[in-house]
N, C-alpha and C positions, 0 to 999 in steps of 0.2 A: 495614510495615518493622519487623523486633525492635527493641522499645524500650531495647537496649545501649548504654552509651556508647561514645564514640567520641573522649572527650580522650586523648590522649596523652601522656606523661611528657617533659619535656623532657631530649635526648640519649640517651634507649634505644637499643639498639645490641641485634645480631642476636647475640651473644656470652652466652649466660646462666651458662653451665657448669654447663648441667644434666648429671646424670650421663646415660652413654647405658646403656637395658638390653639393648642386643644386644653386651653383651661377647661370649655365648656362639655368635651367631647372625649369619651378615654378610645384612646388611639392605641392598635396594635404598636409593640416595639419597633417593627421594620417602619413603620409610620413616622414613630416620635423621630428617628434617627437618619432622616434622608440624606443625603450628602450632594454635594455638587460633583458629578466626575466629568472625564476629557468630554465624552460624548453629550455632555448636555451643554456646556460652555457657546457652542456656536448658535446656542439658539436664547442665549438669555439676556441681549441687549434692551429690550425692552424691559426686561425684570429690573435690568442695573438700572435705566430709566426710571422705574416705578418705583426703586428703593431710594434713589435721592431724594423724591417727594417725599415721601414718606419721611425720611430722615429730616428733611427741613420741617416737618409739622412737629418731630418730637425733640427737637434740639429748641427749644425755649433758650433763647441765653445764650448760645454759644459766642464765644466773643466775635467770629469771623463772620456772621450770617447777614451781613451787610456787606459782604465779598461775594467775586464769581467764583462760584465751585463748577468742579468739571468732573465726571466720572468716565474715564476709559476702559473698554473692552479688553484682555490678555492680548486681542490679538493687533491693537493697536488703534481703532476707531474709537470714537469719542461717542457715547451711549447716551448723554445729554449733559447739559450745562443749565444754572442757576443761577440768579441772581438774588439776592435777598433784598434789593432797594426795591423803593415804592416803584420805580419805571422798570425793574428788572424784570424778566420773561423766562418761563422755562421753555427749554429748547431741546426736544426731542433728537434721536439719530438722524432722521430725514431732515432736520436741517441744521445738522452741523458739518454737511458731506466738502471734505475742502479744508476744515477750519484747521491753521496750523496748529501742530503738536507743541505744549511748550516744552521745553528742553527738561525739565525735574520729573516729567511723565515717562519720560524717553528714559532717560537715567535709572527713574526704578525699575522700569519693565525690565531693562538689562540686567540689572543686578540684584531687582527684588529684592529693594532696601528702601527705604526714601530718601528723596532726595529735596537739595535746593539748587534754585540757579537764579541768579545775579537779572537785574535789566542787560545790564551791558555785556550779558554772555549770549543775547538771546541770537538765533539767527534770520525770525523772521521780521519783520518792519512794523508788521500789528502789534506786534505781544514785547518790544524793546522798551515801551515806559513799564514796564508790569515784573517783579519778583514772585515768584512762582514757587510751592512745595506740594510735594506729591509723596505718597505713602501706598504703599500696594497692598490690597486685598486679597486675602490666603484663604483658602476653603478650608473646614474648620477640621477634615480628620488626616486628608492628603498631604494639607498644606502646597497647595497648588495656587500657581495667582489665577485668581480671576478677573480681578479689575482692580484699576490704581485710581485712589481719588486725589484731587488736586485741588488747587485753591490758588487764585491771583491775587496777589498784592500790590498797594502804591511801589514802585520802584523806590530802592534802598530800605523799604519796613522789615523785610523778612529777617526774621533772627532764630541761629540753629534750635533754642526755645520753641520755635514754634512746631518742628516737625514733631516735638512732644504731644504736643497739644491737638495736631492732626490724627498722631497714630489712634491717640481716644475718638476721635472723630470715626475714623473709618471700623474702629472695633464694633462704634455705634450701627455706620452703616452694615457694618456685616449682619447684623442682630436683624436690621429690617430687611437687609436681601432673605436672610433665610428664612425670616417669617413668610415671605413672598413667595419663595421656593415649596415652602412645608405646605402653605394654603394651596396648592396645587393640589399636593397628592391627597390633601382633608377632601376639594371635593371631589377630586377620581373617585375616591375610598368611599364618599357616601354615593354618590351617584351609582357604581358597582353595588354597594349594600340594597340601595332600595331595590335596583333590580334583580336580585339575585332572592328577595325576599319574598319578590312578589312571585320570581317562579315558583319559589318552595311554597308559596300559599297556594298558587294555582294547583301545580302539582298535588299537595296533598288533599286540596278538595277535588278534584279528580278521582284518585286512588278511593275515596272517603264514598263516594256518588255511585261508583264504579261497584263499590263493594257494598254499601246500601240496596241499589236499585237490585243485585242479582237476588238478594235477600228476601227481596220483599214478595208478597202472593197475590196481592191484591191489586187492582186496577189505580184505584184511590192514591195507595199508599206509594205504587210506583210516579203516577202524576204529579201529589204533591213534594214528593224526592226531588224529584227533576227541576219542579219552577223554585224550590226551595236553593238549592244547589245554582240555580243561575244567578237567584240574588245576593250569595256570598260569592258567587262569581267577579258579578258585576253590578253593584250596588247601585249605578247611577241608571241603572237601563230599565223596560218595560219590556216584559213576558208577557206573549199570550199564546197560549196550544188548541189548534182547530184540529179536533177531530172528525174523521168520516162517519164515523161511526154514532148509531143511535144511544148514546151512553150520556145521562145527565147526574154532572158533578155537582160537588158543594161548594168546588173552588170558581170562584170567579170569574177568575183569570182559563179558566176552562170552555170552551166556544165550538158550538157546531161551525161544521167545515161548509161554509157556504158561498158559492164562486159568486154567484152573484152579486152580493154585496159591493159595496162602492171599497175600493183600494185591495181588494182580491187576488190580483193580477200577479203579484209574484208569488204567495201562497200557490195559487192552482198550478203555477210552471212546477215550480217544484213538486209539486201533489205528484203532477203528471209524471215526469222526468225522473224522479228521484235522488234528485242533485240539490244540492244546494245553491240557494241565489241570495243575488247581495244587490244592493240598492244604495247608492248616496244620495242623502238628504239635507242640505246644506250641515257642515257639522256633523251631522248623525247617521250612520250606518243600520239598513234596516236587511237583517237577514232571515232568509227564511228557510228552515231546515225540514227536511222530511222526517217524519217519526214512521221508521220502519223497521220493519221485521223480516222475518223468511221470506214468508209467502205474502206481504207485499205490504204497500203504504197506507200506516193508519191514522196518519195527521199530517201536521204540517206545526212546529217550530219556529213562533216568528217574533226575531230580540231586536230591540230597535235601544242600541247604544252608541254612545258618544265616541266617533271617530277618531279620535286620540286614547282612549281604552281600549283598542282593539286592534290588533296586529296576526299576520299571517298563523304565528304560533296558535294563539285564540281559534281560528278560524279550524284548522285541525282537532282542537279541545273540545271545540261547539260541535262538530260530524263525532266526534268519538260519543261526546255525552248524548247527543239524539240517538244515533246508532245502537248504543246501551239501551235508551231507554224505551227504544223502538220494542227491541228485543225482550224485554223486561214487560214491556206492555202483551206483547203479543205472547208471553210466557204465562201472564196471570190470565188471559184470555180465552185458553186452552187448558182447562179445567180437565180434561178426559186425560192429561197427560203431567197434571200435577207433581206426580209421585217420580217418575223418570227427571223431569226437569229439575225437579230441586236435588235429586242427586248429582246429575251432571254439571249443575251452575257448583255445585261447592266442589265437583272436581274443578270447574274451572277457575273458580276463585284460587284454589290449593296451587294450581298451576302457574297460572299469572303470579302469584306471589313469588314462587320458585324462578319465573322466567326473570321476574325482576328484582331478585337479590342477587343479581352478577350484571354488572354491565362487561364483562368480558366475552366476545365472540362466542368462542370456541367453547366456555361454558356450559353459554347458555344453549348451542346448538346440541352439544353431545347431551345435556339433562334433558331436552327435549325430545330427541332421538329414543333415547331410552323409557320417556314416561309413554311416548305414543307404543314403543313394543308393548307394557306391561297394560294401558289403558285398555286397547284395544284387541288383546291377546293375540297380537300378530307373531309371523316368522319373520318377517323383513321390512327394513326402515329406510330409506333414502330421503335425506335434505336436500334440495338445488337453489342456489341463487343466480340472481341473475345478474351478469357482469357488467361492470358502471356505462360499458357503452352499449349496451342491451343487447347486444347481437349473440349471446348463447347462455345457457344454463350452463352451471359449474357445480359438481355434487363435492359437497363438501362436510358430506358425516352419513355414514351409512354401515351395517352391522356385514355388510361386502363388500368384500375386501374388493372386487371390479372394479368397483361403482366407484368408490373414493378415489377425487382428482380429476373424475369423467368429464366432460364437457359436450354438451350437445346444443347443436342448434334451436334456435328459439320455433322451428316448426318444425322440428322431429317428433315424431308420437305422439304420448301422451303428453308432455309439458306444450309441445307447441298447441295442444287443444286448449290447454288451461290457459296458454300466454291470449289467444284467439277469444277464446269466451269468458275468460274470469269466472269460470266457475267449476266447480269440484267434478270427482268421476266416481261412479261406483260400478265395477266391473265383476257380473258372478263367474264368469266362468270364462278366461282368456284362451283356452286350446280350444272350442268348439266359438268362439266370435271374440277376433282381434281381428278388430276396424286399425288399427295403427302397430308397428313393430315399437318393441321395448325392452331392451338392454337386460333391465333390473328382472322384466318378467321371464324372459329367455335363460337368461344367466343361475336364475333359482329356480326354475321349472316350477313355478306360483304359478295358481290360476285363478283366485281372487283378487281383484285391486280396489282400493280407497286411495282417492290423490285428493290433493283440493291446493288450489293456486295460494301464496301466502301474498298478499293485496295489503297497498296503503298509499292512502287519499287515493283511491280509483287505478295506484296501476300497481300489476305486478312484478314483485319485485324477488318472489322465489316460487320455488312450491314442494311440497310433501307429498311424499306415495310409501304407501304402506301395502304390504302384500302376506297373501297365506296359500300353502303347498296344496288346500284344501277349495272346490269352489264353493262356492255361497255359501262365504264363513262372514261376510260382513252385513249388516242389517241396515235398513233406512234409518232409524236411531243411528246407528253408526254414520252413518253419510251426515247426517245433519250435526251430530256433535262434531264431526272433524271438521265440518264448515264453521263453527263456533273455535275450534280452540287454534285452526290456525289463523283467524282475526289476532288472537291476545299473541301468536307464534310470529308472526308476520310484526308487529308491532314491539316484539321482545330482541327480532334479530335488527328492525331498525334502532333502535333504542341502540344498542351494544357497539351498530355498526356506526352510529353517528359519533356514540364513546369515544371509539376508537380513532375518529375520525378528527374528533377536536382533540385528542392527546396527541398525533402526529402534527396537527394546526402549531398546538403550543410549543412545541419541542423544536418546530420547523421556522425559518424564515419564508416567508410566502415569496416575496422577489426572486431570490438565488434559489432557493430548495434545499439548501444544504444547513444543518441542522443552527437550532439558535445559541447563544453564546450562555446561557444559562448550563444548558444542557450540557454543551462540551464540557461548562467547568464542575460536574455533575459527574460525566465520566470519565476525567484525567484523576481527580479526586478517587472514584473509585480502583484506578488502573493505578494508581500510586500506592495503594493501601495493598496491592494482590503481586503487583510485578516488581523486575526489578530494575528496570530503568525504560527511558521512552524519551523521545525529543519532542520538539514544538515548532513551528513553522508560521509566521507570522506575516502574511504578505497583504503587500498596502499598494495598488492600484496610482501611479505614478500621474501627479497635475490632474488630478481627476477633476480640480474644481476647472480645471481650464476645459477639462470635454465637456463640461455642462455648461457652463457660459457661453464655448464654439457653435455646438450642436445641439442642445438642450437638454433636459432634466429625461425626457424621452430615451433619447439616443444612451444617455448614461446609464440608463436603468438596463439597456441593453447590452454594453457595455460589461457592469457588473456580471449578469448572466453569462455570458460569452465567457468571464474568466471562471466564473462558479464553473461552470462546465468542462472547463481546461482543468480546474484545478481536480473536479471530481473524476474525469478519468485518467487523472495522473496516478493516482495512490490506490491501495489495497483494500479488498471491503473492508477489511479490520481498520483501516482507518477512519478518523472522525475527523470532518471539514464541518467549518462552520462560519457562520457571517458573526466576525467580532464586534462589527459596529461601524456603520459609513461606508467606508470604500475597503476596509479591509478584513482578510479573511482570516480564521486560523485554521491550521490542520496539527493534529495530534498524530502520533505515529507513536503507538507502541512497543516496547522490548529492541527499539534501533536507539542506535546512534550517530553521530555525524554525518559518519560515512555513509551510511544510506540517507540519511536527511539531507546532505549537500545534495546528492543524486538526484531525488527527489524534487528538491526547488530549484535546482536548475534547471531539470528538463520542466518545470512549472515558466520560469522564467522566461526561456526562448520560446516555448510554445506558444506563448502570449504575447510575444514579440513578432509573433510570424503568422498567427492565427485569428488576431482580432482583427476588428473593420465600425469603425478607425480604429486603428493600430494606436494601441498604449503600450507600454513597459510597467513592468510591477516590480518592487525592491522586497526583499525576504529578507526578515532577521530571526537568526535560529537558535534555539536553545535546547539543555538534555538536563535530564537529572536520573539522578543512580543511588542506588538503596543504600548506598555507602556514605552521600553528602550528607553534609552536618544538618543541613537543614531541608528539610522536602516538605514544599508546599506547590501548590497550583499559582498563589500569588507571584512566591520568585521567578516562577518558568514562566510564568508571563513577561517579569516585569525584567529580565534581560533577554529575552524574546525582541521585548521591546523597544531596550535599548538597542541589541543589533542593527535592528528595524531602520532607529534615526540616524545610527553612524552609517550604513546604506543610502539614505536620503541623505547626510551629510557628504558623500565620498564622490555624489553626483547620481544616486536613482542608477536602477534597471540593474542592478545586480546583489548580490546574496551575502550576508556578513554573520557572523558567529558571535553570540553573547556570550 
């Protein structure tokens, strides 16, 4: 537990009149309202530093400002000192390391009151000509001290008058810490805004490009889609599209594909390849994407934009939007086949839309499941993905009942051909030629199959097989639209999986694993409202700062873990562990009481006594509430949780006390 105080001032009030700094900006509520809590205190020395300055620029007139002022940290450091004379110097924390404490500093931090002290009280030999008052700073909703401001006098001036006169002082200083504090989260908050904006612009000219190009019939009209959509892309860059092909446009920026030309050379790789190349050019990023289709490469894609506009995510944007419009080109291309194409692009558009109003897994797998039965008038469905450490397929949505939960090897049958080639299967007749054995084929005695790998950015990452009782029930139509819809399928279940992938992120602490302190207080809150009682378990990691200073920030971190671990196969699934903040952890335990909660942290307590390396000790303070107390909130059960917590670290560390 941060060794912060926790006296309070008596009658602090939520009222500071700090000023606000979003005169110019309207700030969400959780913005306007930041507060100082335990967890941020050990890192705002420099803040307390920045808010003296500040306060000597807007104190005009103060009667003292030709005095040493001193600003101390809660936890007893000196955050800097000033002098208001024409020789005086401000003096940051790094050099005031040493400098004695005067005695009125010391006074209030104990009593969180201000104080005065005499010359002739003082103890150290520097500070015995000087009369000294100190007035301590309370955060404005807690009333917690954060720092005590002081001020030296000639010896014998001070008069209890004057600690009036400071307390207006330091209300001032508080007004400019908080201002300091708030300009924080103004720019986290716009810095988050812009980028958050700029995906939603990316993203919806995507979806916009995406859904244009499938529309379009023409050659023309798909080209100029494209270079049109990369300049709302990226405004500061230059387009230009070589085609192989003998086709002369109106646009421009339109260019036969010609290798020999002088600067060629990464066009033709990619011509060749089909891959995408990228090129730095001091500053400038020149890439060059293939414009293809099915049956093969009709150009070449080359954006030459500014190196800081362009990041990884872009880089997948720019292969999806060539990749469309490859396909879009090579769609208006193939005149003989008009009439079939533009039916299947508005199934696919119809599709995509559907795959992408769920980011939810399982959603979107079963609506997909279901549209390939009805699209493609099959008997059977099977989804597989492939497991994060790639060593097997996993079927996880299938209309058989076998299938679902299957797991196979990455070169068994048919998946290990698609995992091998990337590319789809059309199979007429499986009982008179099965080159591979297959579960799904076996199991429904189907003898037609359609598979096609579900692929993104070049690797596969599931795949799809669809089957009928019937042979040569499926068409090459059919083979090449299933190669088109599990592109938009493949990209629908990365989408959902990454979803789900940052909602575990957020809810999780990445160090420990064990869930984050938002979340727990999320589902105590919940579990309050539904049960009827539950305890609380508060365990704080004993001199922690001393294993970091011994062994370093490294070792600590390992440390932590080592108890995360302890703590997490100490307790019940149904339990919620979570990293509180720093060194310490909470666990919620619902529908118990004491008696299994003491059980519980005890065996937390020796087991981390006997099980770390280096060996720490962790102190527990516990708390319970029951549907019967007057009051039930998550705040109380925290907040003698809490206090168990310090009378534990007060009683001597490494054992377990009751709130």
């Amino acid at each position: 537990m941060a060794e912060s105080r926790h006296h309070k001032h008596p009658g602090v009030s939520d009222s500071s009149g700090t000023p606000n700094p979003g005169n110019l900006l309207q700030l969400p509520p959780w913005l306007q309202n930041q507060e100082l809590t335990d967890s941020d205190l050990p890192y705002i020395h420099e803040m307390l530093a920045d808010s003296l300055s500040d306060w000597f620029e807007q104190a005009d007139g103060f009667p003292w400002l030709t005095g040493l002022f001193l600003v101390y940290h809660a936890d007893g450091t000196c955050a800097a000192m000033r002098s208001g004379l024409e020789d005086g110097a401000f003096q940051s924390r790094a050099g005031l390391a040493g400098q004695p404490m005067p005695a009125a500093v010391s006074a209030a931090l104990k009593s969180c009151r201000p104080a005065l002290s005499r010359a002739d009280e003082r103890d150290a030999v520097s500070l015995r000509s000087w009369d000294s008052v100190a007035v301590p700073v309370f955060t404005r909703a807690s009333g917690t001290v954060c720092a005590v401001l002081a001020c030296l006098l000639p010896g014998g001036t001070a008069q209890a008058d004057d600690l009036k006169l400071l307390q207006s002082a330091a209300l001032h200083y508080r007004g400019c810490l908080y201002r300091r504090f708030e300009h924080l989260f103004v720019a986290g908050f716009l810095r988050e805004q812009r980028s958050v904006q700029r995906e939603e612009k990316r993203r919806e000219i995507l979806f916009e490009v995406l859904r244009r190009l499938n529309d379009h019939m023409e050659v023309e009209q798909v080209l100029s889609e494209l270079l049109a959509s990369l300049e709302r892309l990226y405004p500061s860059s230059r387009a230009d599209l070589f085609l192989s092909q003998d086709y002369s446009s109106m646009n421009d920026k339109v260019k036969p594909l010609a290798f020999h030309q002088s600067g060629m050379e990464l066009c033709r790789q990619a011509f060749l390849d089909g891959t995408m190349r990228d090129q730095r050019l001091e500053g400038w990023r020149r890439l060059a994407v293939p414009l293809a289709g099915k049956q093969g490469v009709y150009g070449v894609l080359r954006l030459d934009v500014p190196e800081s506009d362009f990041d990884g995510a872009d880089s997948r944007l720019l292969s999806m939007l060539a990749g469309s419009a490859g396909a879009a080109f090579e769609k208006a291309k193939l005149h003989e086949q008009a009439n079939i194409l533009v039916g299947e692009l508005r199934l696919i558009n119809d599709l995509t839309k559907r795959l992408n109003s769920s980011l939810k897994l399982s959603d979107t797998i079963q609506f997909a499941s279901a549209e390939l039965l009805r699209i493609f008038r099959a008997d059977f469905c099977c989804i597989l993905q492939v497991n994060p450490a790639k060593t097997e397929f996993v079927a996880v949505s299938s209309n058989v009942a076998e299938m679902i939960g299957e797991s196979f090897s990455i070169d068994y049958g048919f998946v290990g051909v698609m995992w091998s080639t990337k590319e789809p299967i059309i199979l007429s007749d499986y009982s008179s030629a099965a080159p591979v054995p297959s579960k799904l084929m076996s199991v429904t005695d189907s003898r037609s199959l359609l598979a096609s790998p579900l692929v993104l950015n070049g690797e596969v990452i599931g795949a799809v097989m669809i089957s009928h009782r019937e042979p040569n029930h499926f068409s090459y139509d059919n083979y090449k639209l299933l190669q088109v819809l599990s592109t938009h399928l493949g990209l629908a279940v990365s989408n959902a999986s990454l979803h789900a992938e940052v909602r575990r992120m957020v809810i999780t602490d990445n160090l420990t694993g064990l869930f984050a302190r938002h979340y727990l207080n999320e589902r105590i809150l919940r579990r309050q409202k539904r049960n009827d009682c539950g305890s609380l378990i508060l365990v704080d990691i004993d001199h922690f700062k001393r294993v970091n200073d011994t062994y370093g920030h490294q070792v600590g971190d390992e440390i932590l873990k080592q108890v995360s671990g302890i703590v997490q196969s100490s307790i019940r699934d149904g339990d919620i562990a979570a990293r509180w903040g720093g060194e310490e952890l909470a666990i919620y335990l619902p529908e118990v009481g004491y008696d299994i909660t003491g059980k519980v942290a005890e065996r937390i307590r020796k087991r981390v006594e006997s099980e770390t390396e280096p060996q720490v000790t962790v102190s527990c303070g516990m708390s319970q509430w029951h549907s019967t107390d007057e009051k039930i909130s998550v705040e109380s059960l925290f907040y003698r949780a809490d206090m168990a917590l310090y009378e534990a670290k007060r009683l001597g560390r490494n054992r377990v006390e009751i709130g």
